[in-house]
C-alpha positions in Angstrom: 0.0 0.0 0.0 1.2 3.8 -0.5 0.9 4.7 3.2 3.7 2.8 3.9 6.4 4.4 2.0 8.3 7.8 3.2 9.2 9.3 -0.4 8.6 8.8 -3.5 10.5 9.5 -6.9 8.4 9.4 -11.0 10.7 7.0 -13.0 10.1 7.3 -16.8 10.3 4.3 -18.5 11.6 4.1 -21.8 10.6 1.9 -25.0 13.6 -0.1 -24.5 12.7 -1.1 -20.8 9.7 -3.3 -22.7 10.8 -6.7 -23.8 9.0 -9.3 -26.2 6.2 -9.9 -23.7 4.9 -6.2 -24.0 6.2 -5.0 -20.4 9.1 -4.0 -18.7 11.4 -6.6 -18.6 12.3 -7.9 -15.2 15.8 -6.9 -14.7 14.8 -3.0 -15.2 12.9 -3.2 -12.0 16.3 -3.4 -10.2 17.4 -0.5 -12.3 14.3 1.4 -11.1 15.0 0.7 -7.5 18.6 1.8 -7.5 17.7 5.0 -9.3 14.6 6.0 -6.1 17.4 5.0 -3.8 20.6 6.7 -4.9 18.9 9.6 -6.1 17.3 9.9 -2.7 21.3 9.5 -0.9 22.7 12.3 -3.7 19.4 15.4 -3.0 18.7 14.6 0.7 21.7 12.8 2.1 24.7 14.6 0.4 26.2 11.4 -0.9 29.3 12.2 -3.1 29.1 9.3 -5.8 32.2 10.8 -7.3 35.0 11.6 -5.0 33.4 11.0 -1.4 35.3 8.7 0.7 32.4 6.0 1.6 30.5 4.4 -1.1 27.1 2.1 -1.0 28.0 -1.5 -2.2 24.6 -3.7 -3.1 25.6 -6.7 -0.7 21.8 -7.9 -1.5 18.3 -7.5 -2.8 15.1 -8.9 -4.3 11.8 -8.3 -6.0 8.6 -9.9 -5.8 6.4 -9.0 -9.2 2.5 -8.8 -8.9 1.8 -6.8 -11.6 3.2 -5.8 -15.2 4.1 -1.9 -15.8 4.7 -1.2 -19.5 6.2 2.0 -21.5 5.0 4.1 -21.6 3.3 4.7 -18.5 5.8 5.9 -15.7 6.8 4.3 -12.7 6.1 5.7 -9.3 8.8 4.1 -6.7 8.2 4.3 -3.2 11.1 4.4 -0.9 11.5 3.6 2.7 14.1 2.1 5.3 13.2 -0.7 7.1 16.5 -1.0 9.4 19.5 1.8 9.7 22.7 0.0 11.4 26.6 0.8 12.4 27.1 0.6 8.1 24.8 -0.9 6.7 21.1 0.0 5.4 17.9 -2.1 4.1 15.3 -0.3 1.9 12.3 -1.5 1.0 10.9 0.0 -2.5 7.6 -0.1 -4.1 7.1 0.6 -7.5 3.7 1.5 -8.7 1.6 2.2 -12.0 0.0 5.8 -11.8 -3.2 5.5 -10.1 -2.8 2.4 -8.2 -2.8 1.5 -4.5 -1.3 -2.2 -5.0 2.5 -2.2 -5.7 3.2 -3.7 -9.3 7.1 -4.9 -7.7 8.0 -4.8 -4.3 12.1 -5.1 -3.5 14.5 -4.8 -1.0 18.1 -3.4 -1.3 20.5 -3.6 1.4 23.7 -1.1 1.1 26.6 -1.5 3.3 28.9 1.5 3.3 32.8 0.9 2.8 35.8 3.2 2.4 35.9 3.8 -1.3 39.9 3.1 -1.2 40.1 0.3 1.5 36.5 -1.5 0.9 36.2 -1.5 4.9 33.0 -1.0 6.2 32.5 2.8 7.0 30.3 3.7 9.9 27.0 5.8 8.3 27.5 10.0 9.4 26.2 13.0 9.2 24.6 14.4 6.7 23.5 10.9 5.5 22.3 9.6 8.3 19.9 11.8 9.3 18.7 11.7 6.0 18.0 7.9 6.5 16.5 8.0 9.9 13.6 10.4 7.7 12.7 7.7 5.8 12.4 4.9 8.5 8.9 3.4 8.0 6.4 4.3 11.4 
């Protein structure tokens, strides 16, 4: 359901995201999920994808489908965080068609932060972690 999820992001999809079934082809839901979350980290929680010394490594995630979404329609991805530790973070994403209360895909995604040189787990600080402590889930 919508009420659940803290903030939102309108993907576009594109006619290539379609495959020979007429909808968007599984593996772009992953792509979808990554683009609610990192552009989340970048506007609200000052993540430096470029020269900042920790970086977000996927260590896992997964998707259950309900539903098909299909270009061109876009996708509306809701984001939340269902636990915030030492270094490590799991989101839970919905992405729904426009209009709907029932997610189309629901996913998780769990980032653990490491030093971008070393690839050492990095404890999560300011400004990004209050910027995930918004979007824990009530």
């Amino acid at each position: 359901m919508r009420d659940g999820y803290v903030r939102w992001l309108t993907i576009p999809t594109r006619w290539g995201d379609n495959d020979v079934y007429g909808h968007v082809n599984n593996v772009v839901y992953y792509a979808f999920m990554d683009t609610a979350i990192n552009n989340y980290l970048i506007a609200e929680g000052g993540l430096d994808i470029h020269g900042g010394a920790n970086i977000g490594l996927c260590v896992q995630s997964s998707c259950e489908f309900r539903a098909p979404l299909a270009f061109p329609e876009p996708v509306e991805a809701g984001l939340r965080v269902a636990h915030l530790g030492r270094s490590s973070v799991r989101y839970e994403i919905g992405l729904f068609a426009p209009g709907t209360d029932t997610p189309a895909a629901e996913g998780t995604f769990t980032h653990v932060f490491v030093n971008r040189h070393t690839r050492r787990p990095a404890e999560i600080t300011t400004p990004l972690r209050p910027a995930l402590e918004k979007l824990l889930r009530p």
